[in-house]
C-alpha positions in Angstrom: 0.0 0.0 0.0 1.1 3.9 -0.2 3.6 5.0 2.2 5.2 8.5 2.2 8.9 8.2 0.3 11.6 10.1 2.6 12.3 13.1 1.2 15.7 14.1 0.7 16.8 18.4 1.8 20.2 19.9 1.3 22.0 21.7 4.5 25.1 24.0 5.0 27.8 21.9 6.5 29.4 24.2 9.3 31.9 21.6 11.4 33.3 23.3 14.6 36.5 21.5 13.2 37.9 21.2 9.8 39.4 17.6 10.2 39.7 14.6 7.7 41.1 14.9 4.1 41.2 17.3 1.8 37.8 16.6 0.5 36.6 16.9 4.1 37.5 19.9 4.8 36.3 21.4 2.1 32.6 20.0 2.4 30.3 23.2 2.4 26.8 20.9 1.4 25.1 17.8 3.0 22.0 16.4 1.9 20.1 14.8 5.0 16.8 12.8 4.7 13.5 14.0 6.1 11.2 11.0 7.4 7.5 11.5 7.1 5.5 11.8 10.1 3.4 8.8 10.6 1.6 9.3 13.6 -1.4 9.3 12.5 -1.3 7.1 9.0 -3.4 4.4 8.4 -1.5 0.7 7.2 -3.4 -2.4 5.9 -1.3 -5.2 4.4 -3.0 -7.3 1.9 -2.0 -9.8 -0.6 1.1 -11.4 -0.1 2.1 -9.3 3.0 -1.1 -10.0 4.9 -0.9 -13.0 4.5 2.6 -13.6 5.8 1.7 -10.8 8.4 -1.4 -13.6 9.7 0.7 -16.5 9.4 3.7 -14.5 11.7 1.3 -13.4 14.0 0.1 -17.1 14.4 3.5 -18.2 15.2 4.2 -15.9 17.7 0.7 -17.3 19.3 2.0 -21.0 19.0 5.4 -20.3 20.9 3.7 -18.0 23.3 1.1 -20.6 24.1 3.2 -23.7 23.4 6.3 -22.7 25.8 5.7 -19.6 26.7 3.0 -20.5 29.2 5.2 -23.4 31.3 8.7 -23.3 30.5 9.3 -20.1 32.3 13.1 -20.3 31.7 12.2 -20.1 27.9 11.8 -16.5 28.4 15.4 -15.6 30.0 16.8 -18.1 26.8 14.9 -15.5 24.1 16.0 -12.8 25.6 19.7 -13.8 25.8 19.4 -15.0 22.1 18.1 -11.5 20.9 20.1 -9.2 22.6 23.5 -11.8 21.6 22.3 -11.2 17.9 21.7 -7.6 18.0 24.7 -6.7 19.2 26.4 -9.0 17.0 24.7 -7.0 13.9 26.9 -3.9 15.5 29.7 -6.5 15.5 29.8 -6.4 19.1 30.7 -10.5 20.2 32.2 -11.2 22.9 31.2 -15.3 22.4 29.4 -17.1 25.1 32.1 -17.8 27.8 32.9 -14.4 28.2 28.8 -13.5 27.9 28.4 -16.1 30.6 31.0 -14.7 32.9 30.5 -11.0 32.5 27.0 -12.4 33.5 28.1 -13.9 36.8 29.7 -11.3 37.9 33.6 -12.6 37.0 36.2 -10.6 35.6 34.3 -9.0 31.8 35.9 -7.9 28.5 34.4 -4.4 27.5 32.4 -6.7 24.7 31.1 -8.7 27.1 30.2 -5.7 29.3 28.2 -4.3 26.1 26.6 -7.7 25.7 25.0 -7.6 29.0 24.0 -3.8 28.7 21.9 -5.2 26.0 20.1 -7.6 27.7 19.3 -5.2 30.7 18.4 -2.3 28.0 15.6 -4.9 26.4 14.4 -5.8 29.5 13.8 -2.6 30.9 12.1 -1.3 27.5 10.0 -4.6 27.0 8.9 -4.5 31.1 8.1 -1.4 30.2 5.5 -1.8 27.9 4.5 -4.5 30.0 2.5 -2.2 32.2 1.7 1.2 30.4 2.2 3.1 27.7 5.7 3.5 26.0 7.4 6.7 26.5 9.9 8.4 25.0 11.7 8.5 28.7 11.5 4.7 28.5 13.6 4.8 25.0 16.0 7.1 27.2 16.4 5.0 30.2 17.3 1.9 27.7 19.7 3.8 26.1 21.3 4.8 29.1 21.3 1.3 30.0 22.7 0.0 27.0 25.5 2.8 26.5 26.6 2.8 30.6 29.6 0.3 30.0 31.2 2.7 27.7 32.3 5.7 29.6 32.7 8.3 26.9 29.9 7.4 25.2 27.9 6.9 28.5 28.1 10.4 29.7 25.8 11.6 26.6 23.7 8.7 26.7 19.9 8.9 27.2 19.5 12.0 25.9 17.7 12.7 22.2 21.4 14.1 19.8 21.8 17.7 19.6 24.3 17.1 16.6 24.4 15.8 12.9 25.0 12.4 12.7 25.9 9.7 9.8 26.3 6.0 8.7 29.1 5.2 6.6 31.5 7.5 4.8 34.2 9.4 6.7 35.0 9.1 10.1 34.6 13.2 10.1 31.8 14.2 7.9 28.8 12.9 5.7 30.9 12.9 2.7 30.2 9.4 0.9 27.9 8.7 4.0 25.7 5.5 3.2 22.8 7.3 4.9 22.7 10.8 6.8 19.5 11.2 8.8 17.4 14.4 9.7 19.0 17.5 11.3 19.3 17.5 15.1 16.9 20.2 15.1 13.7 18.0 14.2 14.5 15.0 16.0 12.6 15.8 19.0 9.5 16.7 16.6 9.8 13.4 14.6 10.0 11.0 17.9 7.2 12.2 19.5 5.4 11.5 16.5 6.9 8.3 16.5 5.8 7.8 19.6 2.2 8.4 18.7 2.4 5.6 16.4 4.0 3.7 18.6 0.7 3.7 21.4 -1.7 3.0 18.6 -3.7 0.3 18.9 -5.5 0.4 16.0 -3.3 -0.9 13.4 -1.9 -4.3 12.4 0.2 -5.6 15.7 3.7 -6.4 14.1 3.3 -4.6 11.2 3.0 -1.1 13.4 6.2 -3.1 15.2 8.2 -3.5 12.2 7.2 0.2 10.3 8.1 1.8 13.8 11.3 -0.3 14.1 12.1 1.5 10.3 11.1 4.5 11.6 13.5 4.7 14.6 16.4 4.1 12.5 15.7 6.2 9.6 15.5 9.0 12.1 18.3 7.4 14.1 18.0 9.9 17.2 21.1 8.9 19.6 25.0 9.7 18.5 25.1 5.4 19.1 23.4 2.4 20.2 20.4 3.0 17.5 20.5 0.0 16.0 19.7 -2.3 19.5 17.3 -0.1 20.7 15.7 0.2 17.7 15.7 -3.5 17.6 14.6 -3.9 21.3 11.6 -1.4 20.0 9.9 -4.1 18.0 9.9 -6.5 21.3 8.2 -3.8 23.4 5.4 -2.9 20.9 4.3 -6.7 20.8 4.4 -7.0 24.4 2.1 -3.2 24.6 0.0 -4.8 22.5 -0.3 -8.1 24.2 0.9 -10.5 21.4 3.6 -11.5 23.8 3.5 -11.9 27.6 6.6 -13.9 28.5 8.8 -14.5 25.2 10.6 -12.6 23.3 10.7 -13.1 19.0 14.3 -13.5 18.5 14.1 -11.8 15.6 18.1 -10.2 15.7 19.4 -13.5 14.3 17.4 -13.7 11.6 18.4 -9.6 10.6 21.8 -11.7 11.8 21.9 -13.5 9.5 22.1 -11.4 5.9 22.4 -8.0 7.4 22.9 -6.9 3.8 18.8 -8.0 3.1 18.1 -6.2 6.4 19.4 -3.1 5.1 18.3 -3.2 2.2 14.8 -3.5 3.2 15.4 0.0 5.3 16.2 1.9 2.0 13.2 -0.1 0.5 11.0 1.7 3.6 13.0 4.9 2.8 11.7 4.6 -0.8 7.9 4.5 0.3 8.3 0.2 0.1 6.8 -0.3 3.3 5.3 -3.5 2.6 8.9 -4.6 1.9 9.9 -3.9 5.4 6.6 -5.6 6.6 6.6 -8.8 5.0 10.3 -9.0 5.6 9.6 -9.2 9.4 6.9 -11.1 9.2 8.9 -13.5 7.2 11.7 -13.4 9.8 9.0 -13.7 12.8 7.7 -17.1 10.9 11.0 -18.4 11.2 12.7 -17.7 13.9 9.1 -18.2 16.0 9.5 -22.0 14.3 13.2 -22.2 15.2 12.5 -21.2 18.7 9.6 -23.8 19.5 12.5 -26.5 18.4 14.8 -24.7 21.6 11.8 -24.8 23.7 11.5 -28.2 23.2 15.3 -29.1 23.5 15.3 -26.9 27.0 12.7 -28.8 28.0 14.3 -32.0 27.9 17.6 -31.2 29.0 16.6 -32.2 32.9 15.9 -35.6 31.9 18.8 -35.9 30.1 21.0 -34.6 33.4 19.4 -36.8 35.3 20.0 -39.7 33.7 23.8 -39.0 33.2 24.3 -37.9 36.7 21.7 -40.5 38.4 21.3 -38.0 41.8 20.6 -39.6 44.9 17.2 -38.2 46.3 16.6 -34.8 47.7 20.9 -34.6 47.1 22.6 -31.2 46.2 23.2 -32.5 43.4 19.2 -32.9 42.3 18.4 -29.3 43.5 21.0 -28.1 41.2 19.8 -30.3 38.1 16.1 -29.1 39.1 17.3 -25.3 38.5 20.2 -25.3 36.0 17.4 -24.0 33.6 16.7 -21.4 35.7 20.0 -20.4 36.7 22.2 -21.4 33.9 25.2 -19.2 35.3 26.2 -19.9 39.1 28.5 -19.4 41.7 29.0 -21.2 44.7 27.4 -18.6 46.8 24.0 -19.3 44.3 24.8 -23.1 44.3 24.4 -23.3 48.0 21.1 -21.2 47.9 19.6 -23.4 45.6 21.0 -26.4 47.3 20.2 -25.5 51.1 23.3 -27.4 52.1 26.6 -26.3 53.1 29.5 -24.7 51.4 31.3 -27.5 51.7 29.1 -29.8 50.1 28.0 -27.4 47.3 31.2 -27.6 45.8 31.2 -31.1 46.0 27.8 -31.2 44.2 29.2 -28.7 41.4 32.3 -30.6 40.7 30.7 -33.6 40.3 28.3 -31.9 37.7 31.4 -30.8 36.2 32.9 -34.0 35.6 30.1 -35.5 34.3 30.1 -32.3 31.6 26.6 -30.8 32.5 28.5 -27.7 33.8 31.8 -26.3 32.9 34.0 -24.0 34.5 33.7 -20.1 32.7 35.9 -18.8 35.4 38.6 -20.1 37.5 39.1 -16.7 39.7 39.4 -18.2 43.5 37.0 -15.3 45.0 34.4 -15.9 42.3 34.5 -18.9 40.3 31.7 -19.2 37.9 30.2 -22.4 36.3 27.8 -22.4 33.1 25.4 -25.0 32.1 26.8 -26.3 28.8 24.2 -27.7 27.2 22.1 -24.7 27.5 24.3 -21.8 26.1 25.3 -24.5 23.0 21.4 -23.9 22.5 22.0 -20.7 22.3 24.3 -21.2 19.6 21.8 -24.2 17.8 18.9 -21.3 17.7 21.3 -18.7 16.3 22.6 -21.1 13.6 18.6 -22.6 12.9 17.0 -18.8 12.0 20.5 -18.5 10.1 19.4 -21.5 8.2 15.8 -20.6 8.1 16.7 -17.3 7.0 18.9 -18.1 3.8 17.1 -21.5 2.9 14.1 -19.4 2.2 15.9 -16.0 0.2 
């Protein structure tokens, strides 16, 4: 259907700095794109696109109801999985051991660090929609969530950019930029707008999701971190509108896994192609809502499986642990003994032996804070990643 092309608008270039190369410095004329306002436009997929919209939306339904409803630790798994991906599209990877111990509270790498930011930035934004409206302040306090490892970057985060920004090009101005968005001056215009849209409740559920998604990062409103919470965007308008209640769509790893597509079908929304950009995430949601009820049910037999390579004596340590390794797939000893009820003592014992039957394995080795991981778990992680990859490309 008709959706409103960006337009494009040229603007003086006036730099505090002349810095770069020659052709830098000489740069006297950008040309920035103006997003529509959308706040109150109508959308209606039909055809092809509605019909891939229905079948997504069904999906979602069937993992939500499926898994959703009794494997509670399916919903701690998704989120992992999408924040992992997202912030492997911004080629942040820090790779599962180092995830699992920055998440335990060992010793971090800064990519690690960023990793968990992530996670905390789509809880807080998807919680949020949980209960209430979503706010623009709720889009701030992710951000500042999701920037706080990085201290530079940190001490301007949460706050709407007050300068010209750019993606691609030179490290110092727009020249050869793949895409320059709108003027700092009508940012704060165009996402309360977006906003608007956002809170609606009268259009299609993941197609508002996926045009607001676009929206957000055509007008790309923080200096960084646009592309996660723009991503984590989509996850809080289907929890607002109540298609979720406990999962979360992994949708990251499908946008994973040909970034080239998912960019592509940005310009295509840029162009006034909307229902490109819709039926490529309904497309996505179909898959990876498929690939996750395959996780769900892998999760759900893992316990099983530990117990019949560990065969736990009754009421043992070593049974409390099995019983919440889904739960808690990262431990210490401290958390061990929690769960266990038992002494010290004897919740290392029940966490070596768990280790040397390879259910857990040792992330970190630090005396004060040694932190195990429940293998088969986070190579689940992995399997889902790899199965929307799969998905994804198979069906091109």
């Amino acid at each position: 259907m008709d959706w409103p092309a960006h337009r494009r608008e040229r603007r003086d270039w006036n730099p505090r700095h002349r810095q770069g190369s020659r052709a830098d410095r000489a740069l006297e004329h950008i040309e920035v794109t103006l997003p529509p306002f959308i706040g109150t436009l109508t959308y209606e997929p039909s055809g092809v696109v509605a019909r891939a919209h229905e079948a997504a939306i069904i999906a979602v339904a069937r993992l939500e109801a499926g898994y959703g409803d009794h494997l509670a630790p399916l919903a701690d798994f998704l989120l992992r999985s999408e924040s992992v991906a997202s912030s492997k599209i911004e080629h942040i990877d820090a790779g599962w051991h180092a995830f699992g111990r920055a998440f335990g509270g060992g010793k971090a790498s800064n990519e690690a660090k960023s990793q968990i930011a992530a996670v905390t930035a789509l809880v807080a934004m998807v919680d949020a929609a949980g209960t209430g409206i979503i706010t623009l302040d709720n889009l701030l306090g992710a951000h500042r969530l999701l920037m706080a490892p990085d201290y530079y970057a940190a001490r301007d985060s949460g706050t709407i950019r007050d300068v010209q920004n750019w993606i691609g090009g030179s490290d110092y101005t727009p020249i050869d930029a793949l895409y320059v968005p709108p003027p700092p001056d009508l940012v704060p215009e165009l996402m309360d707008d977006l906003i608007v849209f956002a809170n609606r409740t009268d259009l299609p559920i993941l197609a508002q999701a996926a045009l607001a998604h676009a929206q957000f990062e055509s007008i790309h409103p923080f200096v960084d971190g646009n592309g996660s919470i723009g991503r984590a965007f989509i996850s809080a308008i289907l929890r607002r509108r109540g298609l979720t209640r406990r999962i979360t769509v992994p949708l990251a790893s499908a946008m994973l896994a040909d970034t080239s597509r998912y960019f592509g079908k940005l310009g295509a929304y840029r162009n006034g192609r909307a229902d490109e950009f819709v039926e490529y995430v309904a497309t996505a949601t179909i898959h990876t809502s498929e690939a996750a009820q395959d996780s769900a049910r892998a999760l759900a037999e893992l316990p099983d499986h530990w117990r019949r390579t560990v065969k736990p004596r009754t009421n043992s340590a070593d049974e409390a642990l099995l019983a919440h390794l889904l739960d808690t797939p990262i431990l210490n000893a401290d958390t061990a003994q929690q769960i266990t009820g038992t002494t010290d003592v004897n919740a290392y014992r029940a966490l070596n032996r768990l280790t040397d039957a390879g259910i857990l394995e040792v992330l970190s080795e630090s005396k004060r804070n040694r932190i195990w991981a429940a293998t088969d778990v986070f190579a689940e992680l992995d399997a889902l990643s790899a199965a929307i990859g799969k998905r994804t490309t198979d069906h091109l």
